[in-house]
Legacy VTK file of the C-alpha trace (Angstrom):
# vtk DataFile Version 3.0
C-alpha trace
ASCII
DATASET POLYDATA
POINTS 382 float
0.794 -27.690 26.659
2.362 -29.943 24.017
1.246 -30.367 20.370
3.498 -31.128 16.983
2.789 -28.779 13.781
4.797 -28.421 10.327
6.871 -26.235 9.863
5.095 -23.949 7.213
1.933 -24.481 8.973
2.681 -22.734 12.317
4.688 -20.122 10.137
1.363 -19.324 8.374
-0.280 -18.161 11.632
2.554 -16.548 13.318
3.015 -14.381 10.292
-0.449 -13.125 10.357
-0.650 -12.689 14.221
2.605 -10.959 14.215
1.190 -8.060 11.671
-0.969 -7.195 14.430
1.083 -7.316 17.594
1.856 -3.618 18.548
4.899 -2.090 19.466
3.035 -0.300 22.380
5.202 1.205 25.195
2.541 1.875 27.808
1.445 -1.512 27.032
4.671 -4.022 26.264
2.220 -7.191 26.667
1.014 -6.156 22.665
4.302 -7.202 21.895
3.633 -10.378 21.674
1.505 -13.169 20.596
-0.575 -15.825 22.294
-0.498 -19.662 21.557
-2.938 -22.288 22.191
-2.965 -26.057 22.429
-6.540 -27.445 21.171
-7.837 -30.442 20.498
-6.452 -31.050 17.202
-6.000 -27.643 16.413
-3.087 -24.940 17.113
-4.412 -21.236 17.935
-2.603 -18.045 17.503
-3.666 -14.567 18.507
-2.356 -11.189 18.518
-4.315 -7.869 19.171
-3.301 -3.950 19.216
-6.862 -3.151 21.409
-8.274 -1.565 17.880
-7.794 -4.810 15.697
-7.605 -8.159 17.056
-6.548 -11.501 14.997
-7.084 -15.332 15.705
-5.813 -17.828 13.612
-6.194 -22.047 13.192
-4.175 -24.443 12.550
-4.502 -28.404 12.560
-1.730 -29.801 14.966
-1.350 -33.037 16.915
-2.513 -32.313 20.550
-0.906 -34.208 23.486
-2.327 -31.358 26.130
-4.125 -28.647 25.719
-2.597 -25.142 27.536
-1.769 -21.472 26.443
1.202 -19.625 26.316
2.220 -15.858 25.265
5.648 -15.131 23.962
6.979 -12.191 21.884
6.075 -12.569 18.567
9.024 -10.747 16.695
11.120 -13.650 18.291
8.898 -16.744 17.580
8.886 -15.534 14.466
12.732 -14.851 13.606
13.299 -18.406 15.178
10.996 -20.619 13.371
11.788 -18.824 10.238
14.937 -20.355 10.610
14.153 -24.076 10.913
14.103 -26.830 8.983
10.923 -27.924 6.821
10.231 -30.544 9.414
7.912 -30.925 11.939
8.023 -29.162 15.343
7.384 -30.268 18.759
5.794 -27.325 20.950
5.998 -28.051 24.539
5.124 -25.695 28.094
7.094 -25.140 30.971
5.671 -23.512 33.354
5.355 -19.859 31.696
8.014 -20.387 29.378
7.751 -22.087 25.620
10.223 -25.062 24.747
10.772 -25.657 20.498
12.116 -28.887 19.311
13.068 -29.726 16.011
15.458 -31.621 14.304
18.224 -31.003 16.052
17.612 -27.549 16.714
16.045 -26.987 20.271
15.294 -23.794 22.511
13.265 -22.215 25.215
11.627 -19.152 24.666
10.592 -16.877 27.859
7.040 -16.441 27.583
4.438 -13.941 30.225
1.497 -14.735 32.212
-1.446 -15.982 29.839
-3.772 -13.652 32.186
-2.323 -10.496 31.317
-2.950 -11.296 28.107
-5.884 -8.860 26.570
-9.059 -10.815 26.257
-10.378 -10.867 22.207
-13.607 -9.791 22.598
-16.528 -11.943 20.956
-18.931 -10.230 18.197
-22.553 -10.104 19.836
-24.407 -10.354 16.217
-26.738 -8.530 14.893
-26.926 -9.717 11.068
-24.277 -11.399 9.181
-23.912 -11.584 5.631
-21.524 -13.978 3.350
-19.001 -11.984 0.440
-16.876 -13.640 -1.776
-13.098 -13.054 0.249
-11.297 -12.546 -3.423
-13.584 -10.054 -4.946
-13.704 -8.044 -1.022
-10.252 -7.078 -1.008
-10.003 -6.549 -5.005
-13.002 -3.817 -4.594
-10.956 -2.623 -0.795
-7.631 -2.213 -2.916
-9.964 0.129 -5.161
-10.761 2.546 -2.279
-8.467 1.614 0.623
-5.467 4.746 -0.299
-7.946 7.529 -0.347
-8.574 8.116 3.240
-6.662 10.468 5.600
-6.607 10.860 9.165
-8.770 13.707 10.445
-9.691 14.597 13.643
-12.023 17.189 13.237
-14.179 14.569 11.108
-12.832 10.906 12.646
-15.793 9.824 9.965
-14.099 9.961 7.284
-10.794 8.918 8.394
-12.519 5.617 7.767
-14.190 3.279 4.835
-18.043 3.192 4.673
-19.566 -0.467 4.279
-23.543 0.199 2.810
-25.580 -2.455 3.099
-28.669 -2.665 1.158
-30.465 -5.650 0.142
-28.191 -7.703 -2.230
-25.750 -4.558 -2.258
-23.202 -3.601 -0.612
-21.336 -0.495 -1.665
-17.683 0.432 -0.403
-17.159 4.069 0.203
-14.107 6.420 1.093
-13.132 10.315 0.963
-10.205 12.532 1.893
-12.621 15.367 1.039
-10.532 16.228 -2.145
-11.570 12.604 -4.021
-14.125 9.799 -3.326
-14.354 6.246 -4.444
-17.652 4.422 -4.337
-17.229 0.169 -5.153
-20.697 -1.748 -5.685
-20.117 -5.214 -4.856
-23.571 -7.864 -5.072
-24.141 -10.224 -2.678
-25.534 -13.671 -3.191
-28.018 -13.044 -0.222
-29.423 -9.903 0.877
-29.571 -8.799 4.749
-32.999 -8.176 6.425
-32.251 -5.135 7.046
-29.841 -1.957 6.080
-26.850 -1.457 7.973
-23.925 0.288 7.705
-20.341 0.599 9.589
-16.908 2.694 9.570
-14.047 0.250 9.039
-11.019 2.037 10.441
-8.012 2.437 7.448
-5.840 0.223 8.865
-8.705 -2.469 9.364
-9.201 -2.963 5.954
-5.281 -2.544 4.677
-5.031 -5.604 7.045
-7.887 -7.717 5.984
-5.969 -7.192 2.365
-2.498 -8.303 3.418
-4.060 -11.131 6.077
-7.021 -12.904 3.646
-6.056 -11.410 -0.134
-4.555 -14.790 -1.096
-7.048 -16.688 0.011
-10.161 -18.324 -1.792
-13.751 -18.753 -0.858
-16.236 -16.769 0.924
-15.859 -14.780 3.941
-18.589 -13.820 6.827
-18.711 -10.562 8.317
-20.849 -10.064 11.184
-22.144 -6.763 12.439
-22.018 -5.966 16.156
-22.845 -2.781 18.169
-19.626 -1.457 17.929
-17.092 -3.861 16.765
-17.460 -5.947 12.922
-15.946 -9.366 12.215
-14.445 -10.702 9.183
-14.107 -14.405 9.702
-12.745 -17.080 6.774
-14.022 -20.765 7.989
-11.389 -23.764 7.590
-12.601 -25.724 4.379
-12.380 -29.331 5.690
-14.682 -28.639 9.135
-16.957 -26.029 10.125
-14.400 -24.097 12.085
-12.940 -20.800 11.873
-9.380 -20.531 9.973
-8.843 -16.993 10.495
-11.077 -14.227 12.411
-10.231 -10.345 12.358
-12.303 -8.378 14.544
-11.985 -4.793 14.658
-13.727 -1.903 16.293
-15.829 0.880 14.105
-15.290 4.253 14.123
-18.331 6.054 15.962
-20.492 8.777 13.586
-22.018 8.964 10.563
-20.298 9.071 7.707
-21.594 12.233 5.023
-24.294 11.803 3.138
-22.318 11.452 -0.438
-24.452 10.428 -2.906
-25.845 14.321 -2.979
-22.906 15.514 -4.210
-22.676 13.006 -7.168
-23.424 15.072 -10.292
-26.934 13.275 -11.585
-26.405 14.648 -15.375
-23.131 15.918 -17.140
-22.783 17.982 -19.944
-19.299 16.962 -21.513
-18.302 12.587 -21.020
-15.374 11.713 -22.800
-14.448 7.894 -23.476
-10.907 7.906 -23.309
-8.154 5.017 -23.805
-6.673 4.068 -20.035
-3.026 3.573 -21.068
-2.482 6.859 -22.804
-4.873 8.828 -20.412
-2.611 7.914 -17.357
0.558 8.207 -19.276
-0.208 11.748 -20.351
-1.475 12.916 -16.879
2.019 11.343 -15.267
3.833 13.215 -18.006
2.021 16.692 -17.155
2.641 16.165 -13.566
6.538 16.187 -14.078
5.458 19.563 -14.671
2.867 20.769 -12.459
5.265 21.755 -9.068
4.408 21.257 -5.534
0.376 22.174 -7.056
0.359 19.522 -8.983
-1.965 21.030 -10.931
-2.812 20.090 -14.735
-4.728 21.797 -16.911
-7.911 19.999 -19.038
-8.767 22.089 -22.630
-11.655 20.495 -23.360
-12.901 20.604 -27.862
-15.919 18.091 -27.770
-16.413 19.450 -32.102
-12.781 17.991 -32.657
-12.438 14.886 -30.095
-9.454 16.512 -28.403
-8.464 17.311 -24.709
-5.248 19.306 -24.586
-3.679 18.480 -21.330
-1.419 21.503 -19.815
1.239 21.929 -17.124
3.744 24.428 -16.345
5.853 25.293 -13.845
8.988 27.866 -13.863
12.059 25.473 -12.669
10.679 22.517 -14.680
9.330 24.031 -17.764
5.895 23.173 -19.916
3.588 20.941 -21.155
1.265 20.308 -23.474
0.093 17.035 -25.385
-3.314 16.239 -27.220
-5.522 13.282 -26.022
-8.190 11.694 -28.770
-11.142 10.395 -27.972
-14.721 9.990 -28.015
-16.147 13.288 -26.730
-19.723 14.927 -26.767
-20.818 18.102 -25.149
-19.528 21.676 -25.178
-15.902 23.293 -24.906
-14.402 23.537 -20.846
-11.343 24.055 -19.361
-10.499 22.404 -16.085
-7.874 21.737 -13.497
-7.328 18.701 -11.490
-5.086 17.418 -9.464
-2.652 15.073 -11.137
-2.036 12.444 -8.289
-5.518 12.506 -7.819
-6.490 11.610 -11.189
-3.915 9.234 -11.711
-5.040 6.870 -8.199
-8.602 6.840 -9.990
-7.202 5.736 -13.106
-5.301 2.852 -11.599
-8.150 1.989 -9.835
-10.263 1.141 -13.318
-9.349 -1.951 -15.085
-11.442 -1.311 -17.922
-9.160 -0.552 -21.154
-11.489 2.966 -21.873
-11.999 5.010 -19.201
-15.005 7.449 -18.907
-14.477 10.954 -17.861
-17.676 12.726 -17.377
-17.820 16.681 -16.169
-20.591 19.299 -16.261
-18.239 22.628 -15.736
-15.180 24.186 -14.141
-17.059 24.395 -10.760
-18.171 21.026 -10.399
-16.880 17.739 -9.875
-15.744 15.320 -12.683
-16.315 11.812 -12.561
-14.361 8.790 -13.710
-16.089 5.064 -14.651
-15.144 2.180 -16.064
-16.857 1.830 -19.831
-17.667 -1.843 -18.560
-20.298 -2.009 -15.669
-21.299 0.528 -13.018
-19.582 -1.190 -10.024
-17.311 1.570 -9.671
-16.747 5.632 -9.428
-14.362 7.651 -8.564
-15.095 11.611 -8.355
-12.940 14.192 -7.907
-13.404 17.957 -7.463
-11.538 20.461 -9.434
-8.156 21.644 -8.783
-9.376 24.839 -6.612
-12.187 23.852 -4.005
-12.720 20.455 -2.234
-15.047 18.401 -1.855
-14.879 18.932 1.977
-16.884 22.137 1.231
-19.835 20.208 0.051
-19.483 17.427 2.400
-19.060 19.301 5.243
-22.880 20.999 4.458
-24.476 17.286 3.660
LINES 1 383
382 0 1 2 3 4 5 6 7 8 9 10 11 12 13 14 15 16 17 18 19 20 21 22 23 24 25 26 27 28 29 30 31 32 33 34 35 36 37 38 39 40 41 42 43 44 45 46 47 48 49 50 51 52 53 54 55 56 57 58 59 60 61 62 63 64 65 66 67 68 69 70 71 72 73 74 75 76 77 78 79 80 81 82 83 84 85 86 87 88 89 90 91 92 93 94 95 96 97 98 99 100 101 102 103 104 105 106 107 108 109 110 111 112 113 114 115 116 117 118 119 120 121 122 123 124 125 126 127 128 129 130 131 132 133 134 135 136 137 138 139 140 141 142 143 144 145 146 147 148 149 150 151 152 153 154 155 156 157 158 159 160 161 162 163 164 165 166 167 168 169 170 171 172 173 174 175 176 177 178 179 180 181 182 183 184 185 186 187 188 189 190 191 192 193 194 195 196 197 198 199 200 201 202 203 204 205 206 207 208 209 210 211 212 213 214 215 216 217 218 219 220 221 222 223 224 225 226 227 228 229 230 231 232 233 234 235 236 237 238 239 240 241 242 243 244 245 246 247 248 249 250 251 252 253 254 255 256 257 258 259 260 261 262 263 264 265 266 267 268 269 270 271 272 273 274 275 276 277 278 279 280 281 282 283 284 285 286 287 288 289 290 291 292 293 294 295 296 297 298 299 300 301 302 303 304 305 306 307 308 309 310 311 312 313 314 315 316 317 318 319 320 321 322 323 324 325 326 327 328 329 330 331 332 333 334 335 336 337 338 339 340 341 342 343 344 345 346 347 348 349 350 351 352 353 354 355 356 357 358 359 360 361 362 363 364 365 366 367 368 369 370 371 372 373 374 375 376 377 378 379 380 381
């Protein structure tokens, strides 16, 4: 193997293999990362067995080869370089570096022991603009918990329907629904379970990129690939497995009507509900004194080491007179998650859930049960 790359361009790659490349001690081979020599073109790779990651890069090729070398010291190494360009050369199973006058040989492992990435067989693949995918995954992305009873809904929901694709998640105390629309709808509906971690990587690895991304179903793995924009050749590809089951039927337990909506302004709704949680205790509980006749919610916390609180919140309010408890970290992560500058709150009674909207559009939902019951209870019966 020998190529030449910038500087900044092989730091590019090796910073978004290296996210992936496990610290496994059964397996010490996940340590590290795997280079390739192309024609033209650089490849880096890194996989955990759950999430695997390939990246291109355009390089000068003198021979093509492969090598694998830990990836926390590749890293630390080129990092400190010069912005210059860098000779890459083999020997044998080790990696030489050369530039400027720096120079240095880097042990490297057998390329075979290497795990193998596997390939996508695809059933239907569908284009989504990369930008406005991990904007709508940030929305959802937090709410999730690990749960092993109900490995389901450990995980994020992507609905496909026509032009639609809708991105779902639940801890079974909250659940976020995102509506993105396609440009092109898929033949048919389809629907996988994105591990967490998944799609907190395909944030951090493609978030500051631009232009459209493909992601291609398979049987049990799903594909998010981001072509090069000079040649029809992939720039980065994250393939990751699904998590097996299917994921609760949610949409029954979205209230259809609701007695009491209240448009609210977003600024002062989250800054009150952060204020009464200074004052809600481990519960975290905060109190909602609904007055529809005088456009009012009194918000209410207590607790006996921190003292009370109470404030007033106007707004636009129809319906009849509730009181309600929520969780305040729960309604605060819905908040955040709205950009609009009103936020509507809409709720039915004390037993149900509530649901929060942006005023602007219906791309997005966020319900949450009240303080007492979950909304495991309901999902666990759907």
């Amino acid at each position: 193997m020998k190529l030449r790359i910038k500087k900044e361009e092989l730091k590019s790659g090796i910073s978004i293999a290296e996210r992936i490349a496990s610290r496994s001690i059964s397996l010490p081979i996940l340590k590290n990362i795997s280079v390739k020599a192309e024609k033209d073109l650089i490849n880096i790779s890194a996989t955990d067995l759950e999430i695997g990651v390939e990246w291109w890069g355009s390089a000068k090729t003198d021979k093509t080869g492969e090598l694998v070398v830990p990836s926390s010291i590749l890293s630390g190494f080129i990092n400190l370089l010069p912005d210059a360009e860098i000779e890459l050369t083999s020997n044998k199973e080790d990696l030489n570096i050369n530039c400027s006058n720096y120079n240095t040989q880097i042990k490297g492992f057998n390329p075979e022991e290497f795990p193998i990435i596997p390939e996508v067989a695809e059933k239907e693949s569908v284009l989504v603009d990369i930008q406005y995918l991990c904007k709508s995954l940030s929305c959802v992305v937090d709410i999730p918990t690990f749960s092993t009873t109900r490995p389901e809904i450990s995980g994020i929901l992507f609905k496909f329907d026509k032009n639609i694709l809708k991105i779902v998640a639940t801890d079974s105390y909250r659940l976020g629904e995102k509506t993105i629309k396609l440009n092109s709808s898929v033949k048919n509906p389809f629907f996988f379970i994105l591990p967490q971690k998944s799609a907190k990587e395909i944030i951090s690895i493609f978030g500051e990129t631009e232009g459209d991304i493909r992601i291609v179903f398979g049987a049990n793995q799903v594909l998010f690939e981001l072509l090069m924009t000079n040649i029809k050749h992939p720039k980065i590809r994250l393939i990751s497995r699904q998590i097996e089951g299917d994921y609760p039927n949610y949409e029954e337990i979205i209230p259809k009507k609701n007695q009491i909506t209240a448009i609210l302004e977003r600024s002062d709704l989250l800054n009150q509900i952060k204020a009464a949680g200074l004052f809600s205790g481990k519960s975290g509980e905060v109190i909602f004194k609904i007055e529809p006749t005088k456009n009012k919610i009194e918000i209410v916390s207590q607790n006996p080491e921190a003292g009370e609180y109470n404030s007033t919140l106007l707004g636009k309010i129809t319906g009849k007179k509730e009181t309600i408890s929520f969780n305040y970290r729960y309604l605060v992560d819905g908040i955040l998650s709205i950009k609009t500058s009103e936020v509507l709150f809409e709720i039915n009674s004390s037993s149900e859930p509530g649901v929060l909207k942006p005023t602007k559009g219906i791309d997005f939902l966020y319900i949450i049960k009240w303080y007492r019951e979950n909304l495991f209870l309901l999902l666990a019966s759907i």
